[in-house]
FIPAKE-900992 format. One record per residue: x, y negated, z of N, C-alpha, C, O in turn. Coordinates in steps of 0.2 Angstrom, whole numbers, plus 5000, padded with zeros to 4 digits. Layout:
! residues N
XYZXYZXYZXYZ/...
! end
This chain:
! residues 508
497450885144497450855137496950875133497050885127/496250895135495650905134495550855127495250885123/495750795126495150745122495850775117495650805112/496350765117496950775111496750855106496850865100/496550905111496650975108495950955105495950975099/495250905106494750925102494850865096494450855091/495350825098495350765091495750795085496050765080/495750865086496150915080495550895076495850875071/495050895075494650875073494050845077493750865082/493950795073493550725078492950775077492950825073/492450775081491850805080491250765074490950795070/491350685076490850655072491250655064490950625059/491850685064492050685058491750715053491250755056/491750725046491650795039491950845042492450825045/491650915043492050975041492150975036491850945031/492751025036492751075031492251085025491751095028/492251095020491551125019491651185013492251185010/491151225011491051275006491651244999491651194996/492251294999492451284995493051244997493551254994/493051195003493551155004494251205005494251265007/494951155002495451175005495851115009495651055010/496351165012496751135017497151085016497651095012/497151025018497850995013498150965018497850965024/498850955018499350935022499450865019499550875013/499550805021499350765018499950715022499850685028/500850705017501350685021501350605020501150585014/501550575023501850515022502250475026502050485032/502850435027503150415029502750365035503050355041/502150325033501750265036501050285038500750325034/500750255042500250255042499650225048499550245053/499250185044498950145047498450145053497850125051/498450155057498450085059499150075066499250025069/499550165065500150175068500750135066501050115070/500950135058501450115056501450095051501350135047/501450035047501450025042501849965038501749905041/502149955033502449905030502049875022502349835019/501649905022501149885015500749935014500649975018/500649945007500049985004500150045007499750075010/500750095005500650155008500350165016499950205016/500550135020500050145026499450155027499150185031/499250105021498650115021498250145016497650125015/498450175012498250235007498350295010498050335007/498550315015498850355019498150365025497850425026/498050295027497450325032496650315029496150335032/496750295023496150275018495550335013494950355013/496250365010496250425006496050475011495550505012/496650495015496050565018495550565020495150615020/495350495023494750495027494350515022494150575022/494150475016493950475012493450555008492950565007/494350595008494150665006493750685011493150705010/493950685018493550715023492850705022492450745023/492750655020492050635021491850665012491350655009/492350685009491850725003491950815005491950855001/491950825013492150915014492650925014492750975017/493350885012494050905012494450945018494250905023/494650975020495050985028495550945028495950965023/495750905031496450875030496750865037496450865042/497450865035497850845042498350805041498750845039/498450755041499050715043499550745044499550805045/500350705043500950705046501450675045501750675040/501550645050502050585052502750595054502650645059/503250585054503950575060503450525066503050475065/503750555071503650535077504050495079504350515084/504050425077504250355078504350345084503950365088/504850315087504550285094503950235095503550255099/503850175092503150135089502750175089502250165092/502650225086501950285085501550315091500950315092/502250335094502250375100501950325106501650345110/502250255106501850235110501350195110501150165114/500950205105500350185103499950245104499350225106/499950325104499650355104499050365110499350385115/498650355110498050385117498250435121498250435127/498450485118498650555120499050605117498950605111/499350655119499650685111499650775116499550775122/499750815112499650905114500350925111500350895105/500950965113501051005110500851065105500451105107/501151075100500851105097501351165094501151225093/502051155093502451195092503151185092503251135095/503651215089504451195088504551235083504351295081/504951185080505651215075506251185073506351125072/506651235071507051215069507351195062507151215057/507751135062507651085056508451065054508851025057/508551115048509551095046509451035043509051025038/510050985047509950925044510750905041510850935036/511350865042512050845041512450855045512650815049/512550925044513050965050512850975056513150985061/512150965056511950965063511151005063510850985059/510851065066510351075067509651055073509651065079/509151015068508750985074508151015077507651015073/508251025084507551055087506951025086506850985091/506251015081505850995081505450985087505551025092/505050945087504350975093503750955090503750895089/503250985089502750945084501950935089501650965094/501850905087501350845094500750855089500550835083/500450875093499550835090499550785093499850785099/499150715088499250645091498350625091497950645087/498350575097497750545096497650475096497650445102/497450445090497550375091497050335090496550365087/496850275090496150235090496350215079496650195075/495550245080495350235071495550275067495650255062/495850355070496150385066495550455068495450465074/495250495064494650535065494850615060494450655058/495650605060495950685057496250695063496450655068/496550775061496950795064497650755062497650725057/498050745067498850705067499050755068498850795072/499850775064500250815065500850775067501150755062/501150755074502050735071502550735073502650745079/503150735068503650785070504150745074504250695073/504350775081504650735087505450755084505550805081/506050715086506550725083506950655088506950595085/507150655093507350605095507850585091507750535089/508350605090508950555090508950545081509450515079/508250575077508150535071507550465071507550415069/506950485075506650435076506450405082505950375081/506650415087506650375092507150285092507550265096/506950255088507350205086506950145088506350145087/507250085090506750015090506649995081507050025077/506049955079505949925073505349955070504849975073/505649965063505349985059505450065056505950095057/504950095053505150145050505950175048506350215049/506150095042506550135038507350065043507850065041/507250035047507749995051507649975056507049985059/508249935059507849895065507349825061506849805064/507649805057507249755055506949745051506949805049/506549715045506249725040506849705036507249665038/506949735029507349735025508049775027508549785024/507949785030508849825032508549895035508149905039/508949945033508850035031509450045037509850005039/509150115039509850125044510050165040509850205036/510650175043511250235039510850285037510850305031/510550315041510650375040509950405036509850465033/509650375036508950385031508850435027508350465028/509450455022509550495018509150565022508750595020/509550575028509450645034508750635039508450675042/508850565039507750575043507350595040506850625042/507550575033507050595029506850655025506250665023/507450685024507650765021507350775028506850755027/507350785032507450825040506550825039506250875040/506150745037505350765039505350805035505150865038/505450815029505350855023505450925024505050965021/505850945028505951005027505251025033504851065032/505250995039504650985043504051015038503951075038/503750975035503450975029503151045028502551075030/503751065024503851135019503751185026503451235025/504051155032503851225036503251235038503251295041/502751185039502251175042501951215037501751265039/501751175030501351185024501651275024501351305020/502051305026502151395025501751425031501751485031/501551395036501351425039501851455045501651495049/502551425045502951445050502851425057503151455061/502651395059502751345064502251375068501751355065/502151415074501751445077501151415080501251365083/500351435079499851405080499651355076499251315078/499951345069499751305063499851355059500151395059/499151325053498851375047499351365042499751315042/499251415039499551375032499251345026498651355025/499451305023499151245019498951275012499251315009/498351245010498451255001498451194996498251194991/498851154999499051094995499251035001498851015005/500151014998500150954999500350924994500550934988/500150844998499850794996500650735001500750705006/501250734995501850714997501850634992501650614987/502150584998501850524994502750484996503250495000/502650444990503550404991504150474990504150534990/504650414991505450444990505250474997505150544998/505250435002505250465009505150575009505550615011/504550575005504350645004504550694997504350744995/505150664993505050674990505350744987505250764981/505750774992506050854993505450894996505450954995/504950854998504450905000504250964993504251024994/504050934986504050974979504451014978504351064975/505050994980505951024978505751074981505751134978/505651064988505851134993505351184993505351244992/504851164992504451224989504051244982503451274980/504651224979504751264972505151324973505251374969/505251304980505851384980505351454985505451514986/504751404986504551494988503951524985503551494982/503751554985503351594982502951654988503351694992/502351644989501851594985501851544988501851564994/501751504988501751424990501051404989500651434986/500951314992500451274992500551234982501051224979/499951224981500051164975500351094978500051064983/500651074976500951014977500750934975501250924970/500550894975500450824973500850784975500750784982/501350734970501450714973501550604970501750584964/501350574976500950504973501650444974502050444978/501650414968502350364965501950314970501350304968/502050264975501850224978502050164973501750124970/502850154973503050094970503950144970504350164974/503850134960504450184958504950124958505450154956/505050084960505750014962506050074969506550104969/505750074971506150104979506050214977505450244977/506650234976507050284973507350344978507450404977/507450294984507650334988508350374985508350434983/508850344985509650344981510050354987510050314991/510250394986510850434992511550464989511550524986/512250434990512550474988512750544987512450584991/513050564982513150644982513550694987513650754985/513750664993513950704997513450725001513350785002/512750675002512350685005511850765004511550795008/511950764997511750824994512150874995511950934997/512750864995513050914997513050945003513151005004/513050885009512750895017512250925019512150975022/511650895015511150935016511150985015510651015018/511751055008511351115008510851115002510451165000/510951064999510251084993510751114987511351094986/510151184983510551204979510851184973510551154969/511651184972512051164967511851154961512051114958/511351214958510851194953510551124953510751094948/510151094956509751044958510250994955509950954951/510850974956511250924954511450904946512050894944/510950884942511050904938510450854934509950834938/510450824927509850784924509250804926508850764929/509150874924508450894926508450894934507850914937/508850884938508750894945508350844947507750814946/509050824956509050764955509550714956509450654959/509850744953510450674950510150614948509550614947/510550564947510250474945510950474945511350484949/511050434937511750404937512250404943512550354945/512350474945513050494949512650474956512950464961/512150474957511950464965511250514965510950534959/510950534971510450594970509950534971510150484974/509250544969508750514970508150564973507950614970/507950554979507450604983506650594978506350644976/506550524976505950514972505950564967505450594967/506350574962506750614957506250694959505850724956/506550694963506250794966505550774967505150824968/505150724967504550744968504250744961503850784960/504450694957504350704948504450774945503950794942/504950794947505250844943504650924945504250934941/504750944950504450974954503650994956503451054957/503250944958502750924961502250954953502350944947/501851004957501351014951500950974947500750984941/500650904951500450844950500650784951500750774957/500850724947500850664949500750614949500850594943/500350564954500150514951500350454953500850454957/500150414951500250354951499650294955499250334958/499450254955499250204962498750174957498350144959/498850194950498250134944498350164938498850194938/497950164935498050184927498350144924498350164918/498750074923499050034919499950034922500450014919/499850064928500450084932500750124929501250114927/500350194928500650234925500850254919501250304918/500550204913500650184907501450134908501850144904/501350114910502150054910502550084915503050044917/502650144918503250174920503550204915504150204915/503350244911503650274906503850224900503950244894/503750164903504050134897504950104900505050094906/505450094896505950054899505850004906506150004911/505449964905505449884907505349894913505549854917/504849954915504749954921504850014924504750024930/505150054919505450124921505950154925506050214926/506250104928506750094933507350164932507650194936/507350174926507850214923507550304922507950344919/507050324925506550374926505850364921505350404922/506050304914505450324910505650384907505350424910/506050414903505950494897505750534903505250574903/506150524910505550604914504950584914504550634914/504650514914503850504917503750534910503250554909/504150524905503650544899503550614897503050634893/503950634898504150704899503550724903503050754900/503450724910503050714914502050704912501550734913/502150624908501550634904501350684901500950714903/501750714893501650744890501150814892500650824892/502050844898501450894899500850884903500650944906/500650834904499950844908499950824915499450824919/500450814917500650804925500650744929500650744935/500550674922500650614926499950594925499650604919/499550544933498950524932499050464935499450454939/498450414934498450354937497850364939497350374935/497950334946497150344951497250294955497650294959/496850244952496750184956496450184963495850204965/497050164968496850164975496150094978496150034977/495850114980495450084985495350054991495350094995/495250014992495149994998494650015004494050035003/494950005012494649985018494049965016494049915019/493349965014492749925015492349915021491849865021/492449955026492349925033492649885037492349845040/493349885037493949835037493749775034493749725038/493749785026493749725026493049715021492949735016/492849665026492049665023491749605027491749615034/491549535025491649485027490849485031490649455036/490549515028489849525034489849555041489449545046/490549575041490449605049491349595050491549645053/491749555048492349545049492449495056492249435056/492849525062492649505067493349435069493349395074/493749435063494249385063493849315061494049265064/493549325056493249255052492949195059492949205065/492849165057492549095061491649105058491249095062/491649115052490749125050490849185046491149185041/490449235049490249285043489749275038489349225038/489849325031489349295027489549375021490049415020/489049375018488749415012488949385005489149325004/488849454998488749424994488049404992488049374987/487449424996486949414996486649334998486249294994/487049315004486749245007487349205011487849245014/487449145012487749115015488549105013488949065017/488849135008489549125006489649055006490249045007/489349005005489648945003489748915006490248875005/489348885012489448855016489948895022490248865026/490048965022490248995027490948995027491348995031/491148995019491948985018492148925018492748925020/491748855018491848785020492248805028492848785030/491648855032492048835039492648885039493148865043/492548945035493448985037493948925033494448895036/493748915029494348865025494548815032495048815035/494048795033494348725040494648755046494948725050/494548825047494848855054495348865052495848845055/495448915046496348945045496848875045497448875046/496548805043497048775043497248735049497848715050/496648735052496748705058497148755061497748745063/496948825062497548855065498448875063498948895067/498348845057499048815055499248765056499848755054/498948715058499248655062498848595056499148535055/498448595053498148545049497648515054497248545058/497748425053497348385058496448395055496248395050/496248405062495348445059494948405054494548425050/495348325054494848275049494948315043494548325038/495648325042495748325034495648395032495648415026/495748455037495448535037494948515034494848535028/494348475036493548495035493448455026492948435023/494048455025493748395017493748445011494248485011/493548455008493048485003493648504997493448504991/494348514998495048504993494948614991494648654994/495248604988495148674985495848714990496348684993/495648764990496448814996496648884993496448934993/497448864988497548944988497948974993498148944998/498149034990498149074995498849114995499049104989/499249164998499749204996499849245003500049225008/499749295002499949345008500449405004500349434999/500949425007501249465005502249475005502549435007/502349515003503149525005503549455001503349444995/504049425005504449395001505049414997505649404998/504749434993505149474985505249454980504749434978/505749464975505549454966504949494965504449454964/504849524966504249584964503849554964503649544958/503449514969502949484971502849394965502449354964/503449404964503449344959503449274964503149224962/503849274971503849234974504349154971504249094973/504649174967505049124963504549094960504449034961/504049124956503749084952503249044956502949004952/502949044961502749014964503248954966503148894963/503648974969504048914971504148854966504148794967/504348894959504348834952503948834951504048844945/503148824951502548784948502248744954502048694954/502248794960501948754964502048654965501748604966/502648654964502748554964502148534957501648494957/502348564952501948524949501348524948500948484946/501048584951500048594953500048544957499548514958/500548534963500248494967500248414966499848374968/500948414961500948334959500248324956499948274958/499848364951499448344947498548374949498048364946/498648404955498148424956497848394962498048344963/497448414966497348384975497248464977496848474981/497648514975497748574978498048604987498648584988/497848624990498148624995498348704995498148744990/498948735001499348804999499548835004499948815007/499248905005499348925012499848985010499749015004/500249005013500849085013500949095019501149065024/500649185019501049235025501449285021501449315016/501849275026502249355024503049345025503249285026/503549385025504149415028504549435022504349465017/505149415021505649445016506149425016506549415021/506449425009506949395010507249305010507149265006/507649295014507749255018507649195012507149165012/508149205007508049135001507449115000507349055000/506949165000506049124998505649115004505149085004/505949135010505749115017505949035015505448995014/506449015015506748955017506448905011506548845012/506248925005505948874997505448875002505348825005/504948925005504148895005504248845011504048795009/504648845018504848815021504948735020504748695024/505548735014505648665012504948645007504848585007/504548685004504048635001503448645008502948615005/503348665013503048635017503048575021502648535024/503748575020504148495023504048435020504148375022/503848475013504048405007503248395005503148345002/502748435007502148425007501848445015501548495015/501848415021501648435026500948435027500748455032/500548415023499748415023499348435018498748435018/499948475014499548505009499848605010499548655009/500448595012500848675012500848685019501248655023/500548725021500548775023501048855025500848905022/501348865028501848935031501748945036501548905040/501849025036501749075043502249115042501949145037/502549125042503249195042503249265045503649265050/502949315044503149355050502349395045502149385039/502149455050501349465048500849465054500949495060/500449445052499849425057499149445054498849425049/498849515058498249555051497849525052497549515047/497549495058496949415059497049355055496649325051/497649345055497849275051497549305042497149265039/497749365041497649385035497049365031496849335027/496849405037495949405038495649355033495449345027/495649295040495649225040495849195033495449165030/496249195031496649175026496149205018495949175013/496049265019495549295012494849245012494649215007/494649245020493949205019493949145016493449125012/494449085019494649035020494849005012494748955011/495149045009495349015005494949005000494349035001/495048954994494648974987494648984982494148984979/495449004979495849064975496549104981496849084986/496449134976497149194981497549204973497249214967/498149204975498749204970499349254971499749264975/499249294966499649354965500249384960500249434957/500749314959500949334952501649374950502049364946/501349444955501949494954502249504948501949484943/502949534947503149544941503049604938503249624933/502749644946502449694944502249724951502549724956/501649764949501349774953500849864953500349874949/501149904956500949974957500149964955499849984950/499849924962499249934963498849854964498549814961/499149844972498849784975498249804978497749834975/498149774983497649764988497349704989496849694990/497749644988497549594991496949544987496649494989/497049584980496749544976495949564975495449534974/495849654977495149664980494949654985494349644985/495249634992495249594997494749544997494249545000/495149504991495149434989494249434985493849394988/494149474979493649484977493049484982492449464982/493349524985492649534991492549484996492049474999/493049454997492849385001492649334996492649274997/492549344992492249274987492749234984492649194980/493249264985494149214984494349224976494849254975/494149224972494449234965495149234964495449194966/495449274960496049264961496649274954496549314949/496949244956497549224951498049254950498449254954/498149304944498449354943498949364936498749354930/499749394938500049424933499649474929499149494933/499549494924499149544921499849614919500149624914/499749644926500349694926499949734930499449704933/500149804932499749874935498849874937498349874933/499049864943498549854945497949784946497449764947/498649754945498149694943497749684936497249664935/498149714932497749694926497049754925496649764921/497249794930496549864928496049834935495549874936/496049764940495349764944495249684942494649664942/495549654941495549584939495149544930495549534926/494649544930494349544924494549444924494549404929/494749424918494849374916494449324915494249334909/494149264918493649224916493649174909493949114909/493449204903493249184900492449174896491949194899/492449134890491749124890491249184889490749184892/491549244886491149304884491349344888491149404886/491749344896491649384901491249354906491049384911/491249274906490549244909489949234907489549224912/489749244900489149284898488849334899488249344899/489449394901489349454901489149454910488649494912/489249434912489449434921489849454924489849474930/490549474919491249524923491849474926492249504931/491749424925492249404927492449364931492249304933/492949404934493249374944493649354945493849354950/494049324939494749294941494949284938494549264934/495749254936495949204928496849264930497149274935/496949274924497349304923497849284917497749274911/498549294919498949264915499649314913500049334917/499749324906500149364904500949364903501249404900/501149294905501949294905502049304912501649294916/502649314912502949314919503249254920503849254922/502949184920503449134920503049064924502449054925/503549034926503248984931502548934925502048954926/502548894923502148894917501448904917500948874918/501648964913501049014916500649014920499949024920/501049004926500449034932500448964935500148954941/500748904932500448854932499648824929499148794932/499748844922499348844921498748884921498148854920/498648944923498248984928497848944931497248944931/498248914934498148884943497648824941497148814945/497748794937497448734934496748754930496148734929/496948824928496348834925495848854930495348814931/495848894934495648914942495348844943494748844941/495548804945495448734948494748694945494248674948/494948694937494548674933493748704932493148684931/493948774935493048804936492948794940492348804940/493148784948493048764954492648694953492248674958/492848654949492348604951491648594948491248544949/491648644945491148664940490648714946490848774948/490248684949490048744953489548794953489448834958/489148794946488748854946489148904943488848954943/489648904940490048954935490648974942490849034943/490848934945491148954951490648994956491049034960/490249004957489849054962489749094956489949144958/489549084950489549164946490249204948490249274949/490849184948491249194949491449234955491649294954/491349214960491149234967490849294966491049354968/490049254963489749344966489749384962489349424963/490149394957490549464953490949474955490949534954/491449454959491949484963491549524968491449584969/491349474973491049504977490349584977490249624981/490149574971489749644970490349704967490149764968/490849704965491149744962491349814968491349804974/491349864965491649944972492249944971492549984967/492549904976493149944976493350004982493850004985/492850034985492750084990493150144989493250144983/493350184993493650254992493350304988493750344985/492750314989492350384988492550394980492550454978/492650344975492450364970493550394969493850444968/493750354971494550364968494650434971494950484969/494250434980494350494983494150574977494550614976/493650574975493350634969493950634963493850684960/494350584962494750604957495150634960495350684957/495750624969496150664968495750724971495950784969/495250714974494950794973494950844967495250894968/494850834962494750864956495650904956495850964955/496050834955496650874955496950924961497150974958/496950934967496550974972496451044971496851084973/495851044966495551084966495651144961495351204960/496251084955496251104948496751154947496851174941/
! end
């Protein structure tokens, strides 16, 4: 197991460097082993990131059955022991090695918590298994014993870096020792709380203090998210507009007074996540039909991804190759996402416009079955794929020639920088993160040169009707639509810069 002992650190990777500290860097997902949206890939994004500003970092994951067999090779590395709900579980913790991953992999083997078919958090997408509450207290305390230095032939840590509900005891549990790591810990998306009844707390062993408003009680149920608020020496949030609008009611999901609380003293930060740019980068994007820059060739090159993503949707090749405009939608089927309001405007953009409409993505069933029926009822104009497909994605960014994101709210978003970088302009709620990367196309932000997109501020089918129309109407306008274009496309939405901000806190 020669190649696993030396991918503890890749050699072509950053060391360490003058100054660098250790970070333990936990999360439930991660890319390109496990992922169900943005955190998976914040997870594999961000470290690298640090690494490559000197950071030491190391991963750590549950030991998934899906993980484990995707691995190249894996090393034991140690054992311990992990009190979980009446039951005590013997750890085994694995150095992993996997393709595109260039840190060390920490992961904690636990069969009879995660050796399960599916997904992380079920067997199927949307549905959680029982006992979640206990796989996930159980990584956590993994976590807390790794980052103390217990777990024999592993260092100890000077900072973790605990992300979601999933980790959210990691802050709790090492509030209790001394001396301990600095803790950060990142709100991915505060809708999912990780809410466990109160016996559960009590099974687990967490101290009876803790049960309590300042704990982590939640209206008569414990909240695992809660302990990382409370706790965590720092915390951030995924955008600076994100972090402004949790501590308000509306989107505070009952947890705006702690975030404010939180703010005051200094402890809440928004740091806008960034993207993959070797992934996804349309010059050298090995899914597309024609690559292309923001320098040369986009325009005729999106002609032909436009005519391949549809053919490979099933549109006859005559009417793929015709010059009609294509949006776009990749993403979970959710209220979140504002999939209703697609489904109520889109009839009448298409009555009134020659728009055509492509959707990928998995949820739940009600908006599976609306895009379904306006596919039926438009079969040459609409477009569905059900499931997820990271090629189809691809394709779909390049191919299109707006992308539509009318979440009702949104932490951060990825797809709309995606989208930017493929030349795709895009059409946006003006909420978290979309309203802090998405500049609004008006006359004095197209004078200025900033503007990539048409954004619109109600939450309502309407709205993002008229959005859509307005989108449309500068697409046929076509030197204002390529300035368009190549302002998105010159924009950084890269790591290195967001990576120096959580450094700072890091270090602080």
């Amino acid at each position: 197991m020669k190649g696993v002992a030396e991918h503890r650190r890749d050699p072509g990777a950053p060391q360490g460097g003058r100054g660098a500290v250790k970070i333990l860097f936990a999360a439930s997902e991660l890319y390109p082993l496990v992922t169900s949206g943005g955190l998976g890939e914040v997870a594999h994004a961000l470290p690298h990131a640090l690494a490559a500003l000197g950071e030491d970092v190391t991963l750590m994951l549950p030991a998934y059955r899906c993980v484990l067999e995707r691995l190249e090779g894996r090393e034991a590395t140690g054992e311990c022991l992990l009190s979980g709900v009446g039951r005590t579980h013997a750890a085994r913790l694995w150095w992993g090695k996997a393709p595109g991953i260039r840190l060390p992999l920490l992961l904690v083997d636990v069969p009879p918590l995660y050796d399960r078919p599916g997904t992380p958090y079920g067997e199927t997408p949307g549905d959680d298994w029982w006992d979640n509450g206990e796989r996930f207290a159980v990584f956590a305390r993994a976590v807390v014993e790794v980052a103390m230095g217990r777990v024999a032939s592993l260092p100890r840590f000077d900072v973790v870096h605990a992300n979601d509900w999933q980790t959210g005891l990691v802050p709790a549990w090492l509030s209790l020792e001394s001396p301990r790591p600095r803790t950060v810990f990142t709100i991915h998306n505060l809708a999912y709380q990780g809410l466990f009844p109160r016996s559960l707390f009590t099974d687990l062993g967490l101290p009876p203090h803790w049960w309590s408003l300042d704990g982590l009680e939640f209206y008569g149920q414990m909240s695992m998210l809660k302990g990382g608020v409370v706790w965590a020496d720092r915390v951030t949030t995924v955008s600076p507009s994100y972090a402004e609008e949790i501590c308000t009611p509306e989107f505070g999901c009952g947890l705006d007074g702690l975030l404010r609380l939180c703010r005051a003293q200094g402890r809440l930060r928004g740091i806008l996540n960034g993207i993959d740019t070797e992934r996804w980068n349309p010059a050298t994007d090995v899914h597309l039909a024609r690559r292309y820059s923001a320098h040369r060739g986009w325009v005729s090159a999106k002609a032909v991804n436009r005519a391949a993503v549809l053919e490979a949707l099933g549109c006859p090749p005559e009417e793929a190759r015709r010059e009609v405009p294509l949006a776009g939608f990749i993403g979970r089927l959710v209220a979140q996402k504002g999939v209703d309001l697609l489904l109520e405007a889109l009839p009448e953009v298409l009555e009134r416009t020659p728009l055509r409409f492509v959707a990928l993505g998995s949820g739940q069933e009600r908006f599976a079955q609306g895009l379904e029926a306006l596919a039926r009822a438009w079969p040459q104009r609409v477009f569905v794929r059900l499931g997820y497909d990271e090629p189809l994605a691809h394709r779909i960014e390049a191919g299109c020639d707006v992308f539509v994101m009318p979440s009702r709210f949104e932490p951060c978003g990825l797809n709309q920088m995606y989208s930017m970088r493929y030349g795709t302009p895009p059409v946006v709620h003006a909420v978290g993160g979309l309203r802090d990367t998405v500049v609004d196309t008006r006359d004095e932000t197209l004078a200025a040169g900033t503007a990539t997109g048409f954004v619109f501020t109600e939450a309502s089918a309407p709205a993002l009707a008229a959005a859509l129309r307005r989108a449309l109407a500068h697409w046929e306008q076509a030197p204002i639509w390529r300035a368009i274009q190549r302002n998105g496309m010159q924009r950084d939405f890269g790591w290195p810069r967001r990576a120096a901000e959580y450094r700072e806190l890091y270090h602080g």
